[in-house]
N, C-alpha and C positions, 0 to 999 in steps of 0.2 A: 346390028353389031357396031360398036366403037369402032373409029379408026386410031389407034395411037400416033401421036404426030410424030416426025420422024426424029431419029437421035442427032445431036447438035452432030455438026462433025467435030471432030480435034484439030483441025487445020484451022479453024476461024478463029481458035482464039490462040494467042499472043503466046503466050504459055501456059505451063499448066497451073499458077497461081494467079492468073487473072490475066489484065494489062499489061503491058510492057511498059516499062520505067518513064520513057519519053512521051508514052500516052497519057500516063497518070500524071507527071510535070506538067504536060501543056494542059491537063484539064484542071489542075490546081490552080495554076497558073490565072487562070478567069475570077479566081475568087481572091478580089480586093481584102487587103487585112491591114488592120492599124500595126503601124511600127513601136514596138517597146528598146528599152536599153534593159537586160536584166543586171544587175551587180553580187558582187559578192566580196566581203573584207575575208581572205585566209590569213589569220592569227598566226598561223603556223609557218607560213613563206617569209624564212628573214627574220631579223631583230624584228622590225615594224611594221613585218605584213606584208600582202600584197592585195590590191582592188582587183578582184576580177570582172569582164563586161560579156556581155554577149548580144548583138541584135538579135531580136525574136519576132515576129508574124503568130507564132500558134501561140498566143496567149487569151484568157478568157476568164470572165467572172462564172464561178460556178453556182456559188449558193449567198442567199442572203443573209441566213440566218443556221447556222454562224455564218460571217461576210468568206466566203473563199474561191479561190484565184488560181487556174492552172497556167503552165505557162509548158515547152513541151521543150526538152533538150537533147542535143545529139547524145546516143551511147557512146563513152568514152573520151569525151569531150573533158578539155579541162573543167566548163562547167559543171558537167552532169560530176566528175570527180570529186569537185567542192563543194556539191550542195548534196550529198552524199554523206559528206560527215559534218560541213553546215549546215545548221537548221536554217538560218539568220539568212535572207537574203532581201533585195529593193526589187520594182519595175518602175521606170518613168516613162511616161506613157509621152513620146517623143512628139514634139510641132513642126508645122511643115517647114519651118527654115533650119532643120536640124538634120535634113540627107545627111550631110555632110559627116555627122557621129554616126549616123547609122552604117552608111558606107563602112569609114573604116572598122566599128567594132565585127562586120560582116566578113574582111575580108579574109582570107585563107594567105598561110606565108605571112600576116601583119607583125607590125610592130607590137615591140612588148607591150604587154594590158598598161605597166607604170606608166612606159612614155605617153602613150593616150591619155591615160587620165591625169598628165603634169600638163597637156596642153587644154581638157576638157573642163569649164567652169563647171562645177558641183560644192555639196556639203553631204556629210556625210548624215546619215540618218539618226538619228536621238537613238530607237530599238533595234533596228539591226546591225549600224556600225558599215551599213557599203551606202556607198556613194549616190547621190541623189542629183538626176542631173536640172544642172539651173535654167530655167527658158522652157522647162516641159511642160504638158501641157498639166499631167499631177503624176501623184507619187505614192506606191503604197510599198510599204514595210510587211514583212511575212515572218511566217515561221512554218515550216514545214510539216506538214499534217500525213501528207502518205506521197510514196511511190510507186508508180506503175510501169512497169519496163510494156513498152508496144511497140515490137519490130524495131527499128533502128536507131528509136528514140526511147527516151523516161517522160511520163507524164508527172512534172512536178507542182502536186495541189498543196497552196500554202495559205494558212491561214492570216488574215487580212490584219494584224496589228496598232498602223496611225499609218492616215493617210497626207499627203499634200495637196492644197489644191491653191497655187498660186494665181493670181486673175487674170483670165483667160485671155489671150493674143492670138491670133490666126487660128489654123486649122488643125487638125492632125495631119503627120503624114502617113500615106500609108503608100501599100506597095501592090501592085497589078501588074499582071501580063511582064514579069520577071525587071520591072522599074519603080524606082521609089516615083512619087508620084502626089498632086493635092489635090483634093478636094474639089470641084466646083467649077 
């Protein structure tokens, strides 16, 4: 005769949807990820617009053919609101002496998206029209292919349009163990 092994208890785990938040952080947390800037021109903010930025970690090439790119946004976020009824958006795929943009486009409470980008060198993109930042390491132009709402976030996959690749200087940055951080 089988023994069946015994049933988990319900005490061991955290809650009833898995992990607890602080478990799931600090195990996220171990995995290194390149820093992006995403951008986005809203037509509609103002006589002339307004740029919007957001720093990102969850971003990724998905497919090569066609070329496409997710990048993953808070639900309700002014981003996720503008790329929502923007198609048109950029990522600069940020270098390591550029904490300093990623920081503030990061922070919570920050400064308006304009005054950032009156102090942050860029140009603005040929196809999408949002801001391309200068000193990255490159740069791709999209257009919005699909959206996926997943729990607290939109997974937004954009199709790859014209890329930048200005000549490469230092490293990426990226970010680990909850600190921007380089390479090597």
């Amino acid at each position: 005769m089988l023994k069946q092994s015994p049933t988990p208890r319900t005490e061991s785990i955290p809650h009833a949807e898995g992990v607890s938040d602080d478990e799931f952080r600090a195990a996220m947390a171990r995995l290194a990820a390149g820093v992006v800037l995403v951008t986005a021109h809203d037509a509609e903010d103002g006589p002339r617009g307004e740029d919007v930025g957001m720093t990102a970690t969850a971003f990724m090439s998905v497919s090569l053919d066609p070329p496409l790119v997710m990048v993953s946004v808070r639900n309700d976020s002014r981003m996720d609101e503008l790329l929502e009824r923007q198609p048109l958006w950029s990522v600069s795929v940020l270098a390591e002496n550029q904490r300093q943009t990623a920081g503030r486009f990061a922070m919570k409470g920050r400064l308006s998206d304009r005054l950032l980008f009156q102090e942050l060198p860029h140009e603005r993109g040929e196809v999408s029209g949002a801001p391309l930042v200068t000193g990255a390491l490159a740069a791709v132009e999209c257009r919005t292919e699909q959206r996926v709402v997943a729990g607290d976030h939109t997974l937004v996959i954009g199709r790859v349009l014209a890329t930048r690749l200005p000549p490469e200087e230092g490293g990426p940055l990226t970010y680990y163990r909850g600190r921007y951080r380089r390479l090597g």
